[in-house]
C-alpha positions in Angstrom: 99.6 66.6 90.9 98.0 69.8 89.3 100.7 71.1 86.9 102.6 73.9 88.3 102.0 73.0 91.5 104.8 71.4 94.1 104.2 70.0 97.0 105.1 72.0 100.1 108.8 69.8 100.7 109.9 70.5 97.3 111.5 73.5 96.3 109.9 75.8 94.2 113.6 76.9 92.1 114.9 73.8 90.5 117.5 72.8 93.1 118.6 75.2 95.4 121.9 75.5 96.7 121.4 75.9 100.3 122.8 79.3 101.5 124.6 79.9 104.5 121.7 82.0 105.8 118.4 81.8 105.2 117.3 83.4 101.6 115.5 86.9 102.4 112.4 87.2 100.1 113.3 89.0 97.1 111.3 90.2 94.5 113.9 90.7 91.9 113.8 87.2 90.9 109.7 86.8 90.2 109.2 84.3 87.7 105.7 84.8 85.9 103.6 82.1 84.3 100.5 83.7 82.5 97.5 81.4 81.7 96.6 80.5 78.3 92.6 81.0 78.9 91.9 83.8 80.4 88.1 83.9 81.9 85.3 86.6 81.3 85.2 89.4 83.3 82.1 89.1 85.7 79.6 91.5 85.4 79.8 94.4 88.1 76.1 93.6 89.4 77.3 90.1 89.8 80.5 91.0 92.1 79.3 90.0 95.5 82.0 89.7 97.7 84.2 87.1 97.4 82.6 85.3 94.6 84.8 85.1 91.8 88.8 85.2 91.8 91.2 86.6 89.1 93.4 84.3 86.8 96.5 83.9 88.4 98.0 83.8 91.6 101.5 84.6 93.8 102.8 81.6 95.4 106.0 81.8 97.5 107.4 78.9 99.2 109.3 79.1 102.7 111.6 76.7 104.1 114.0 76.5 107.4 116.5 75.4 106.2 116.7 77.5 102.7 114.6 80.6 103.7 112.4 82.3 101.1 112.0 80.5 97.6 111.6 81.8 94.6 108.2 84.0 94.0 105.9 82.8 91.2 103.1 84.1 90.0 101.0 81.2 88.2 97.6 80.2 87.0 94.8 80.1 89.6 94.8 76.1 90.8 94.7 74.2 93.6 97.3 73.9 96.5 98.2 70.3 97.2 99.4 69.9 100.6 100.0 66.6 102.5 97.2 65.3 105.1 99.8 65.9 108.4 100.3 69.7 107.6 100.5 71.8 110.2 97.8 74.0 109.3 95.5 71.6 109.1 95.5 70.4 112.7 97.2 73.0 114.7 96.2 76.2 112.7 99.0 77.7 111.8 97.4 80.4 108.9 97.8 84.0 109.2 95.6 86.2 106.5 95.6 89.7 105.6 92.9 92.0 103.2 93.5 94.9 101.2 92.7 96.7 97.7 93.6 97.6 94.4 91.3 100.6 93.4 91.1 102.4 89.1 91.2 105.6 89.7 89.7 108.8 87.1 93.0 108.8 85.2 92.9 104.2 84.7 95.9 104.3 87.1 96.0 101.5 89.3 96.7 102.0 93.3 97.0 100.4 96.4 95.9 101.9 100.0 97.8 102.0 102.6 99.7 98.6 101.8 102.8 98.7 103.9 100.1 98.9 107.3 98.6 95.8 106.0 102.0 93.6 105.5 103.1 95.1 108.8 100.2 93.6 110.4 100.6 90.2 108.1 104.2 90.0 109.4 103.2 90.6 113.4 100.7 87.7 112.7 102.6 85.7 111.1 105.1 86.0 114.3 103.0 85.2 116.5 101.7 81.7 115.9 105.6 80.9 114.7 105.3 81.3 110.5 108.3 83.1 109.6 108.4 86.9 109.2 108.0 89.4 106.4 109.8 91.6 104.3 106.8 93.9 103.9 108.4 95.8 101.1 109.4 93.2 98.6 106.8 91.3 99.4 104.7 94.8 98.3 106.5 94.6 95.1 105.0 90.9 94.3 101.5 92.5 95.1 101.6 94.8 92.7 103.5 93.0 90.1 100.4 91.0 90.8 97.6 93.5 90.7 99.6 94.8 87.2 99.0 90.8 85.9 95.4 90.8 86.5 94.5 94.3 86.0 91.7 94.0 84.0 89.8 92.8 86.8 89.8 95.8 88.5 86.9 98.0 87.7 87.2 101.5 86.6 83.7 102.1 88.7 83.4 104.3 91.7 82.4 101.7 95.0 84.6 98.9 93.0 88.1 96.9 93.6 89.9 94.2 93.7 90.3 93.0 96.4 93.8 91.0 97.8 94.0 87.7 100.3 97.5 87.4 101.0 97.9 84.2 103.3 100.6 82.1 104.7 100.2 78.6 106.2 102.5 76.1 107.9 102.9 73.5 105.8 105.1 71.0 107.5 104.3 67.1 107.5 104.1 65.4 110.9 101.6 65.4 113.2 104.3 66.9 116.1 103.3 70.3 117.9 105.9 72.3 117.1 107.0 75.3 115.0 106.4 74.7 111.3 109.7 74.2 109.2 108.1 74.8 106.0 105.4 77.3 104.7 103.0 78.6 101.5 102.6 82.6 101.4 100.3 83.1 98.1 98.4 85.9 97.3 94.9 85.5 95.4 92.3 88.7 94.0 88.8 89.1 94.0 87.0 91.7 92.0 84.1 93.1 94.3 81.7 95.6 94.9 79.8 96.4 98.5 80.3 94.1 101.2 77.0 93.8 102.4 74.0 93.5 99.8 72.4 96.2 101.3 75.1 98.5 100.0 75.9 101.9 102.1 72.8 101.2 104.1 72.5 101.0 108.3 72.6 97.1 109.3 71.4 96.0 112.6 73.7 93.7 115.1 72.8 91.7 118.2 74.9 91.8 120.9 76.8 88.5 121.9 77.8 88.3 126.1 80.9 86.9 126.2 79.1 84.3 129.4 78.1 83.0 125.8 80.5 83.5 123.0 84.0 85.1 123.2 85.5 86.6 120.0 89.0 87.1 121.4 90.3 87.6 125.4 93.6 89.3 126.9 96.4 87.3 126.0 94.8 85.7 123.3 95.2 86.5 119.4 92.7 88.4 119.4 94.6 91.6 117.5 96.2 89.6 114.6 94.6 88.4 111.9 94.7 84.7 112.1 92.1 81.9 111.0 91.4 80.8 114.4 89.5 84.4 115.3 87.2 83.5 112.9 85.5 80.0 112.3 84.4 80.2 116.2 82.6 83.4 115.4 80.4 81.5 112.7 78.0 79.6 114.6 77.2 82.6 117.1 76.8 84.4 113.8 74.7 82.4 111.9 72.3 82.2 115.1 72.2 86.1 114.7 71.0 86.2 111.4 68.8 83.6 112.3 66.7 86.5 114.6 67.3 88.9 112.2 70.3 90.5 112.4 73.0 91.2 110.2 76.4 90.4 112.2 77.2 89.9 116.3 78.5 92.7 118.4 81.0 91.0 120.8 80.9 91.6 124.3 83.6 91.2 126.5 83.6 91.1 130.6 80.5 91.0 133.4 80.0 94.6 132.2 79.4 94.0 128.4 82.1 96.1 127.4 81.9 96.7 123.6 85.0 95.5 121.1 83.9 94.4 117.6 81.0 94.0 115.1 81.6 90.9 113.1 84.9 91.9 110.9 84.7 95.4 111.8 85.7 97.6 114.7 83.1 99.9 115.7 82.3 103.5 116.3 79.8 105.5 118.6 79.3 109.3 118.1 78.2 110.8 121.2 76.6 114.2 122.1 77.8 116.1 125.1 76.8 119.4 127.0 80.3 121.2 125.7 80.8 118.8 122.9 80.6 115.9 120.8 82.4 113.0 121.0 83.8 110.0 118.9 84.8 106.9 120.6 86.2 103.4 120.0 87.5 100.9 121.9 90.9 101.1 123.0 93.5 98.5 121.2 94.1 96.3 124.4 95.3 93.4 122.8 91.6 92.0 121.7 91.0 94.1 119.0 92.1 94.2 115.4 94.0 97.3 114.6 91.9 97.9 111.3 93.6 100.0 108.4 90.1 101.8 108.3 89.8 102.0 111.8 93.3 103.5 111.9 92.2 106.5 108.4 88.8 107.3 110.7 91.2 108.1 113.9 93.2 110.1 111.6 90.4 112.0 109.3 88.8 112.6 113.1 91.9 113.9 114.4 92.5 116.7 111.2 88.5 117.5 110.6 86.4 117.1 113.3 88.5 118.6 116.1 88.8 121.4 114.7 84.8 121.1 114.7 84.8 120.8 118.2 84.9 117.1 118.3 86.5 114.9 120.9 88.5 111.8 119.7 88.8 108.9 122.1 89.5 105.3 122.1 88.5 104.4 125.5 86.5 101.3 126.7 82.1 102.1 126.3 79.9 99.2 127.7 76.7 98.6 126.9 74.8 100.4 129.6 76.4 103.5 128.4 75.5 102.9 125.0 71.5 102.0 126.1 71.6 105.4 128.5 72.8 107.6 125.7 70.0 106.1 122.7 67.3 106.6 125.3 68.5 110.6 126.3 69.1 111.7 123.2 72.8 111.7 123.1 73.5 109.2 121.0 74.1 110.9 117.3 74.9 107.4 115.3 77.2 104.5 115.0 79.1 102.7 112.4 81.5 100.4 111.7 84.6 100.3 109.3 87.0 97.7 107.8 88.8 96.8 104.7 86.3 94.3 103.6 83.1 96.3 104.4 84.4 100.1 104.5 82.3 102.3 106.2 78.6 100.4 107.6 76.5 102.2 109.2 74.8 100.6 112.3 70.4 100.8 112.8 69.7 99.1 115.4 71.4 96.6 118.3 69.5 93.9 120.4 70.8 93.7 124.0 69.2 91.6 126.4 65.7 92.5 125.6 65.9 96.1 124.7 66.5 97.2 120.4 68.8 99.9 121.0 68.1 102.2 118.2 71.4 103.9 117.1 70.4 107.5 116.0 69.1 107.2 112.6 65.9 108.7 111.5 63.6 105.9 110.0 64.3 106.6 106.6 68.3 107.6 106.7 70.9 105.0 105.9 73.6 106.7 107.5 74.6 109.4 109.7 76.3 112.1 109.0 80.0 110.9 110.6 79.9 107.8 108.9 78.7 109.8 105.7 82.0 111.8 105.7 84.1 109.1 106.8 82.8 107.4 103.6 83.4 110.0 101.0 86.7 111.2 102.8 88.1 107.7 102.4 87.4 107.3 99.1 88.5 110.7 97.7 92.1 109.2 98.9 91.7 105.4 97.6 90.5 106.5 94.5 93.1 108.8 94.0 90.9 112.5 93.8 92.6 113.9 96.7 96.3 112.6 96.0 97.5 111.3 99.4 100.1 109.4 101.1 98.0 106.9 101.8 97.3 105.7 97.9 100.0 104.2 96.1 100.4 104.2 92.4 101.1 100.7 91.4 103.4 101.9 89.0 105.7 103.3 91.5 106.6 100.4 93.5 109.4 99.4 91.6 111.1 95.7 92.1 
């Protein structure tokens, strides 16, 4: 057994009474473990996304019977679980993805945290893990992010960036609720999502007659494993031709929902006015933290622009009529991963739909603003709501 490590049936406190309720999480009683050799910082050229992982990590242990365990944060090591867990063979893991940003001043902040644990909770609920005290469980994060803080770089376009995850861990090979469960939390310093950096990437569209991302009724807005290894294969045969990520399709009329991780944009020009659109949150879409800021920076400075803000569904055909009239102005797409991305180009059927850039711009002017208005807010130059000072979520 790694040291530190306990298999999912055993307790993490050194027996627990049980309680005649379940145990709420509570972050008053994190225990911290720190490691004794601490690894080089990587180099920021070298911080590709996903490619190294800090020193430690939160582990939390859930049972039905006793509720939340006690929170730990430990050394990064491996998880041990037995062959018959659940989330091995029924899926039962839930994910979420946010950041820790440096501002000017060295402070260290969190965006919009409480939308991401919201969302971690509803997914948690709905393929039966237990649900989430989104503000204690904050507290862990950034008694976390204050453990491993020299990992995140005091660079503008830089972060670390946070994998909560929870995962049924009960042993039997029964489909049925889990009874016991992992939440642990790992970081990841990182730099631009793409290697192209804030440059236009170019997407093929996927008809759902041939791969389906999510469908009504489905998971398709909560952020759960099982959206995302089926999406592989019909990715990697995109990049195969070319192309960066899928845009998924849905319905005999193409309508438009994500591209790859992100949800997407279209900036449209009209006779009266412009227009920005995104596809409604029907159930089959993410509801994306960025996705959610755009709405809202679209809402308080371009309407009073002249701009239209609508989520509302846009097929294909509509996109193809407006890139060959003129009225398409650009397209882009946003998530916590990849931020702002600018979209070039996207293959459907047999036409290149060519998405309003110039040949030598990498991004239009919307996703331009979108970009620089964010980031004014994550890295704390235009003090916000949105970005929370570490130092002021208090356990």
């Amino acid at each position: 057994m790694v040291p530190g490590m306990l298999l999912p049936s055993t307790p993490l406190t050194a027996g627990p009474t049980q309680p005649s309720t379940p145990a709420r999480l509570d972050a008053s009683c994190l225990h911290i473990t720190r490691t004794d050799h601490p690894s080089a910082i990587p180099p920021a050229h070298d911080l590709a996304f996903g490619k190294h992982v800090t020193d430690h990590m939160l582990q939390i242990e859930w049972t039905e019977m006793y509720g939340w365990h006690q929170p730990r944060i430990l050394p990064y090591q491996d998880i041990r679980l037995d062959p018959t867990a659940s989330v091995f063979h029924y899926g039962f893991e839930c994910f979420e993805g946010m950041k820790a940003y440096r501002d000017a001043r060295g402070r260290l902040r969190l965006f919009r945290p409480e939308m991401n644990l919201d969302r971690f909770s509803k997914s948690a609920v709905r393929i039966a893990l237990p649900s989430l005290d989104g503000a204690e469980l904050l507290k862990l994060i950034a008694e976390f992010v204050k453990v491993d803080e020299r990992f995140v770089l005091a660079q503008p376009g830089y972060s670390l960036y946070l994998r909560p995850v929870l995962v049924g861990t009960s042993q039997g090979l029964g489909v049925t609720a889990p009874t016991s469960a992992l939440l642990y939390v790992i970081a990841s310093p990182v730099g631009a999502y793409y290697s192209t950096g804030f440059k236009p990437v170019s997407l093929e569209a996927t008809s759902s007659r041939h791969a389906t991302r999510a469908w009504p009724g489905g998971a398709g807005n909560q952020k759960v494993g099982g959206n995302y290894a089926p999406s592989i294969a019909p990715e990697q045969a995109a990049k195969s031709r070319g192309f960066h990520q899928c845009l998924w399709l849905f319905g005999n009329d193409d309508a438009i929902t994500e591209a790859g991780p992100m949800n997407l944009f279209i900036a449209l020009r009209g006779h009266d006015c412009h227009e920005l659109v995104t596809p409604p949150l029907d159930g089959t879409i993410l509801p994306g933290v960025t996705r959610d800021c755009v709405l809202r920076l679209a809402q308080e400075r371009l309407v009073p622009r002249g701009w239209q803000i609508r989520e509302r569904k846009i097929c294909m055909a509509e996109l193809s009529e407006a890139s060959k009239s003129g009225r398409l102005v650009e397209v882009f797409g946003t998530g916590t991963g990849t931020g702002v991305c600018p979209i070039k180009a996207i293959k459907w059927r047999e036409q290149l739909i060519e998405c309003g850039l110039l040949p030598n711009q990498n991004a239009g002017k919307i996703a331009t603003w979108m970009k620089d208005w964010i980031e004014l807010r994550q890295y704390g130059i235009e003090e916000h709501e949105w970005s929370v000072a570490v130092d002021h979520v208090s356990r």
